[in-house]
N, C-alpha and C positions, 0 to 999 in steps of 0.2 A: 849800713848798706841802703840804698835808694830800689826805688819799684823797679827802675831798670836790670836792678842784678840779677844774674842769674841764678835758676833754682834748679835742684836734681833732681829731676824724673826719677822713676821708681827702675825702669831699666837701666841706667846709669849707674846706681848707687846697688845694682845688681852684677854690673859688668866691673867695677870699681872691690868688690868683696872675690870676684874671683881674681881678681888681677894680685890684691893683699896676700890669699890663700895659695896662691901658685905657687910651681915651683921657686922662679923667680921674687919671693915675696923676702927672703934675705937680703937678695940684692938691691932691693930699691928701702929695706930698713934702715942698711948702709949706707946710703946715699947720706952726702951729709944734711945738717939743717940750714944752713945757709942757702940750698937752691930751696928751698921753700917747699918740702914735701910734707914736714911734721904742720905745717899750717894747713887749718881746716878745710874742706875742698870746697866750700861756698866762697870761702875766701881767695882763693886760687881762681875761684872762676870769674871774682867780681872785678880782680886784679888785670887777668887775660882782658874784659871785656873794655878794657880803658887802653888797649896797647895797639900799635900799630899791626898791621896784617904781617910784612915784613917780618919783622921779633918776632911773632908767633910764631911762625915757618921754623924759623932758625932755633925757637925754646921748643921746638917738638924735640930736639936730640938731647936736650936735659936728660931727662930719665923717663921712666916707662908708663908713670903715671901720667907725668905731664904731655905726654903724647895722646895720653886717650884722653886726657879733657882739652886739649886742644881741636881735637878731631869730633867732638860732640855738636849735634843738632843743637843741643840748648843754648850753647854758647853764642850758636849765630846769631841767633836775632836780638838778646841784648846789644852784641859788639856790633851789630850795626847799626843801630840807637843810639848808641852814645859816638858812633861815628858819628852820622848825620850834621850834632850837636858840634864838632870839634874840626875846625877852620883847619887843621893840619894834614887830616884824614879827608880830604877833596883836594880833587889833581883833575888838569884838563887833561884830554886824551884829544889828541890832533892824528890828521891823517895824510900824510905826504904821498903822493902817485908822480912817480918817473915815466914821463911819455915814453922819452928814450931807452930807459932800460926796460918799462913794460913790469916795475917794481912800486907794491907797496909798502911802505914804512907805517907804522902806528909808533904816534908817540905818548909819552904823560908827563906834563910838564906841573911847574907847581903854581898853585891857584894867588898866591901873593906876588908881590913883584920884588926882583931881586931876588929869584928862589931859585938861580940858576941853570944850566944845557936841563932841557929833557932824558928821557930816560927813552931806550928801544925797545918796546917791549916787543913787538911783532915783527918779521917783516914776511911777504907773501910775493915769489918772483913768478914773472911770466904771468901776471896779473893784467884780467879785462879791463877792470873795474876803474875807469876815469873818474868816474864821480864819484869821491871819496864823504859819502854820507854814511851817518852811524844810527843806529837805533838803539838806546839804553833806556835800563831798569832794573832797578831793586841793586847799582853796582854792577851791574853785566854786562853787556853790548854785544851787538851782533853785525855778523860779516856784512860790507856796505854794497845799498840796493842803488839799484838807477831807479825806479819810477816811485819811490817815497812807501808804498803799500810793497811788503815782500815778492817778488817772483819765484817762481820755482827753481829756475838754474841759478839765481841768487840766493838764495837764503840756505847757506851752507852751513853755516857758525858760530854757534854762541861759546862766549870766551869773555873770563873775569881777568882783567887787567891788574888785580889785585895778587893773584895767586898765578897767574899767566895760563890757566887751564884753557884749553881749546877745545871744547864740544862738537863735533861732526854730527847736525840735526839728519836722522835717518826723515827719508821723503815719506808722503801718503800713497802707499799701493794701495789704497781700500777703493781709489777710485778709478775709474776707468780708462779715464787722460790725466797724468801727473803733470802735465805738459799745461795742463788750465788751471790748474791749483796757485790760488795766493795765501800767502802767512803773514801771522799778526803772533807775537809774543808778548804774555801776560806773566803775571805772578798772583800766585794767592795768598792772602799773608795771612791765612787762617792754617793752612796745612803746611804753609816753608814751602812752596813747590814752584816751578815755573811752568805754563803750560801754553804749548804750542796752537793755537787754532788753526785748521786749512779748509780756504772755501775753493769750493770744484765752482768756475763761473760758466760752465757748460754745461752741468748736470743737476740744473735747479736750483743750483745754489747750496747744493748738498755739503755740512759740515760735519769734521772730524776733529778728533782733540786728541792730544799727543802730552802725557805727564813725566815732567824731569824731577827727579828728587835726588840729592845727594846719595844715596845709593844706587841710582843706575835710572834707566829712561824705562818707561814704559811701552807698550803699544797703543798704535790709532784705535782708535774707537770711535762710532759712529753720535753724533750732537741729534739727541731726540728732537728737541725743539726746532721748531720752522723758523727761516729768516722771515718777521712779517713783512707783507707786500709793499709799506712804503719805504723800508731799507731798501729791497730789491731793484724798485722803480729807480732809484740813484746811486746805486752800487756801483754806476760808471764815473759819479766822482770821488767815492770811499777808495777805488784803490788806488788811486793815486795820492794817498794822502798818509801819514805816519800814525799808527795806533798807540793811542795813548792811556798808559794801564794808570788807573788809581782806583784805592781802596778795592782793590781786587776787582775791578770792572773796567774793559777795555772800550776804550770813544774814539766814536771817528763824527766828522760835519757831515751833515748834509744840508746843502747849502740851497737847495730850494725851496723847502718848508723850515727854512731855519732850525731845526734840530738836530739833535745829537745822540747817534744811534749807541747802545751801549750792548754789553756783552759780559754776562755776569757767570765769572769762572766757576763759582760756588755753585749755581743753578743749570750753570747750563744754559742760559737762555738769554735770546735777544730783549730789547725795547728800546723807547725812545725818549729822550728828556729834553726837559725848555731850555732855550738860550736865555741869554740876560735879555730881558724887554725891548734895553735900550738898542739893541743890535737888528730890530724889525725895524727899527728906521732907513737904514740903512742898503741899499742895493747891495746883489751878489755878482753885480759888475761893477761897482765901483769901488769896492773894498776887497782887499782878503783878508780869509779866513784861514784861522787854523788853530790849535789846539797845544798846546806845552803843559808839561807838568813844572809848577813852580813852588819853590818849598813843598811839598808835595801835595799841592793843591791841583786841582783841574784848572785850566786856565784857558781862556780865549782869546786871542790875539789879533786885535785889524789893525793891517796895514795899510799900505798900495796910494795910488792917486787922488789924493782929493784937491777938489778944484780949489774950494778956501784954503787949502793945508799944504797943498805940494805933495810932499814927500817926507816934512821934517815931524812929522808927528803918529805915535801911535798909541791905539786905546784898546785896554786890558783890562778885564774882566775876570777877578780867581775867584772861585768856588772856594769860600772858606768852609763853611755848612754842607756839606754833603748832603747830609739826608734831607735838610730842610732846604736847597735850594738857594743859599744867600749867596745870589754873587756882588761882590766888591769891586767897583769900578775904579780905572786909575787914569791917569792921561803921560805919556812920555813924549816930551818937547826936545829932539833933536836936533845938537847944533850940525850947522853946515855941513863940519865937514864928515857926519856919520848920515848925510841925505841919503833915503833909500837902504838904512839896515834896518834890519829883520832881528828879531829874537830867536834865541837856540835855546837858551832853558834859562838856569837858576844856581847860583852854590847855595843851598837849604841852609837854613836858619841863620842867614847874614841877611837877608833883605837886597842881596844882590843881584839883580840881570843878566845873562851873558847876552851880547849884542856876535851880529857874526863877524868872523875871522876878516883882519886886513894885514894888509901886505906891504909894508913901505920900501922894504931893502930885500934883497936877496937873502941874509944873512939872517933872519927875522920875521917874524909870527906876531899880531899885534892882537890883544881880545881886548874890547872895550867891555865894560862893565857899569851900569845903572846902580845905582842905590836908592831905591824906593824910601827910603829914609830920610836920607838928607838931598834927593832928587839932583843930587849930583854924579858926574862922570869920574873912573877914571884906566888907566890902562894897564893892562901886564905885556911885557914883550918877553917872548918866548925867542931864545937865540936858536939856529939850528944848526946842528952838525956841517960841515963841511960838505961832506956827500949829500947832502939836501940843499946846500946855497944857491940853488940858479932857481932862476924862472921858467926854466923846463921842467921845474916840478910843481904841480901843483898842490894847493893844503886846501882840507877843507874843516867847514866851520866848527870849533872846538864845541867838547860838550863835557862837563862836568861829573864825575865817580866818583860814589863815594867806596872806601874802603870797605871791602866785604870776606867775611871768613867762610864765604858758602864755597865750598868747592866738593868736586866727584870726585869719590873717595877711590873709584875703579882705572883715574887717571891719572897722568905724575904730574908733578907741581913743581914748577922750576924753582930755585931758590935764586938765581946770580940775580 
């Protein structure tokens, strides 16, 4: 077994001796050895953490053992470790909006080419939501915002594509206008948990934090710590901008004093970090800026007009070093006919780019894809169902999940 495997907590191996002792402890003696009960439950768990989410779902009706160690905290964070690492456990999630029927569809298609139709996981009628943008992390994604930073009548939804669980985020009453409150979702990979931030942008800028755990959600609570005064002074380009959680720390640009405000779920508290050097050369009219997580690095992204460059070229900056600040600079050279795209993220630990979503046919979804590697291009086409063929539907730009076993244990979980 490798460091990834998983290990039994002392509650587990507590809940596992009365499950043996129970009534039911004949019945699962019974069971025969073939599904894998008389093998040791390290073994069982090391075996789970290398399996698609799907099989899981489906080997929870084995027997009554293998129900509760599929359903165990421990088992997530390995098995999404050794996801990350395996090319078959990443699927795009696309998102198709019906003017005309005022419907949206989410799809996951698969991240190789030739990998076949999409799959439906979602659909949502009598939908606002034109702009079909996604925010993801840690495997999650959340209901799609118009102005890139959460809104309050937006930010309805986190929901794992994986298990198809739909979370209904309860709002912030703590503050006096819910109606001014913007959201930013994090995770903290020290406690397994995801947590909500909501800034009141009428009331000081006063923050509230909101903790989801695989046993249920908790209550808003009040963020001791003050925003300092230079977030504040450009809090008018932070929220219009996507928060980007790494190493358990959420960043947003601020693009006047070129730094990068952060937000550390462990403490609680704001500050502020340097960009790469080479990016002070640089105007914050002549370029954009913005922020991706790549292989799960911090990453800074410029694109936009430049006068020697055009359009065809963009330069990337990932935080390999965390704590030490090393960022790695890269250069991506654009042929023609992808002038003018933009990065969406990354499939982790392939060295691969996702460029944004193109549209050649009706009938068809095209992601172009970078390889930092061998600094070549190449593409997936994504077919689409029938009821999505026209051009009255619009897609918008895919973004990469990886397979995740975290799901709420207080909700149902679809299996089809």
């Amino acid at each position: 077994m490798t460091s990834d495997s998983p290990s039994i907590p002392q509650q587990l191996a507590a809940k596992l001796a009365r499950t043996s002792s129970g009534p039911t402890s004949s019945k699962i003696a019974a069971v025969p050895a073939a599904l894998g009960d008389d093998l040791p439950v390290e073994i069982l768990l090391d075996i789970f953490s290398r399996l698609p989410v799907k099989s899981l779902l489906r080997f929870r009706s084995v027997s009554k053992l293998w129900r509760c160690l599929i359903g165990e905290t421990c088992l997530v964070g390995p098995h999404f470790s050794r996801s990350l690492r395996n090319v078959l456990h990443h699927h795009f999630l696309i998102t198709a909006y019906s003017v005309e029927k005022s419907k949206l569809t989410i799809l996951s298609g698969d991240t190789r080419s030739g990998g076949g139709p999409p799959a439906c996981l979602f659909c949502f009628s009598n939908c606002r939501f034109q702009q079909t943008l996604f925010g993801r992390i840690k495997g999650f994604a959340w209901h799609p915002h118009r102005d890139r930073f959460i809104r309050r009548e937006e930010f309805r939804y986190l929901f794992n594509p994986s298990t198809r669980q739909i979370l209904e985020i309860p709002l912030n009453t703590l503050t006096w206008d819910i109606n001014l409150c913007l959201y930013a979702l994090g995770f903290s990979r020290n406690r397994e948990e995801f947590k909500v931030l909501s800034i009141n942008i009428s009331d000081g800028y006063e923050c509230h934090i909101l903790t989801i755990r695989m046993s249920g959600i908790g209550e808003w609570k009040k963020v001791n710590s003050l925003m300092p005064f230079d977030i504040k002074n450009e809090f008018c380009s932070i929220r219009y901008q996507d928060c980007v959680c790494v190493a358990g720390v959420m960043h947003w640009i601020l693009w006047k004093v070129k730094k990068i405000a952060t937000f550390n779920l462990e403490t609680e508290s704001f500050s502020t970090m340097e960009l790469p050097v080479e990016l002070q050369a640089f105007g914050a009219n002549v370029r954009t800026f913005y922020l991706l997580e790549i292989d799960g690095c911090l990453a800074v992204v410029c694109d936009g007009d430049i006068p020697e460059f055009g359009s065809c070229r963009i330069d990337l900056w990932i935080l390999k070093e965390y704590e030490s600040g090393n960022w790695i600079g890269d250069i991506i050279n654009l042929p023609v006919y992808y002038m003018g795209a933009y990065l969406t993220g990354s499939i982790p630990y392939s060295g691969e780019i996702v460029l944004a979503t193109q549209r050649r046919s009706a009938d068809s979804a095209i992601v172009p894809l970078y390889d930092r590697i061998t600094k070549s291009f190449r593409e997936v086409e994504i077919p689409l169902p029938p009821s999505l063929s026209s051009y009255d539907v619009k897609l918008g730009d895919a973004m990469v999940y990886t397979e995740s076993l975290f799901s709420f244990r207080f909700l149902f979980i679809s299996l089809d």
